[in-house]
C-alpha positions, 0 to 999 in steps of 0.5 A, a space after each residue: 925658285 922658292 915660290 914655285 913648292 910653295 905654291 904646289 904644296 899649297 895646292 896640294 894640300 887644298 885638295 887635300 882639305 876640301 871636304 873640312 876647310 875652306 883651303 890650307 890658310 883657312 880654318 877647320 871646325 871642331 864639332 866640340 870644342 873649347 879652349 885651347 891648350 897647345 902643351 900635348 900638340 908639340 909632339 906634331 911639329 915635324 909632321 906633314 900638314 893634313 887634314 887628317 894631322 888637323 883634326 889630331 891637332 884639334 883633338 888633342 888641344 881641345 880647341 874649337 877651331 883650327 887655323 893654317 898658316 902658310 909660309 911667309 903669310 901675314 896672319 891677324 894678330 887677334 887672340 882667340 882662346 878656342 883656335 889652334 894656330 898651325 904653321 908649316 913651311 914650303 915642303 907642307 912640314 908642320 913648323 909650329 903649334 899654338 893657341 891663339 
């Protein structure tokens, strides 16, 4: 059963998050913040999605907002130079980072 760690994880990582994000799928807002550059963010790909790892990631691109991907979760294909998309797997593990 798959679904069943994704679905705590998820859970989990909302509680986590509340205070600056609208839940793991949602975004996290910068209070500055321009485009987006994913080049110096690789080094978080392995860590454990947190809000704390969030706002890392969006210090170190310089991007505005912050976007959580899920596992297997259909995600609008539409490019916005100022967000940094961040996917993780079931176990919360940060998978990739990118701009967009």
């Amino acid at each position: 059963m798959r679904v069943l760690p994704a679905i705590i994880a998820t859970t989990l990582l909302s509680a986590c998050m509340a205070p600056a994000t609208d839940g793991p799928q949602g975004t996290v807002q910068a209070v500055t913040g321009g485009e987006c550059d994913a080049g110096n963010a690789q080094p978080f790909i392995g860590r454990e999605a947190d809000i704390r790892l969030g706002e890392d990631i969006l210090k170190t691109t310089g991007a505005k907002t912050l976007r959580w991907i899920p596992p297997n979760s259909a995600v609008t294909m539409d490019y916005r130079a100022n967000r940094v998309s961040v996917s993780y797997d079931e176990a919360a593990i940060v998978t990739t980072v990118v701009c967009g």
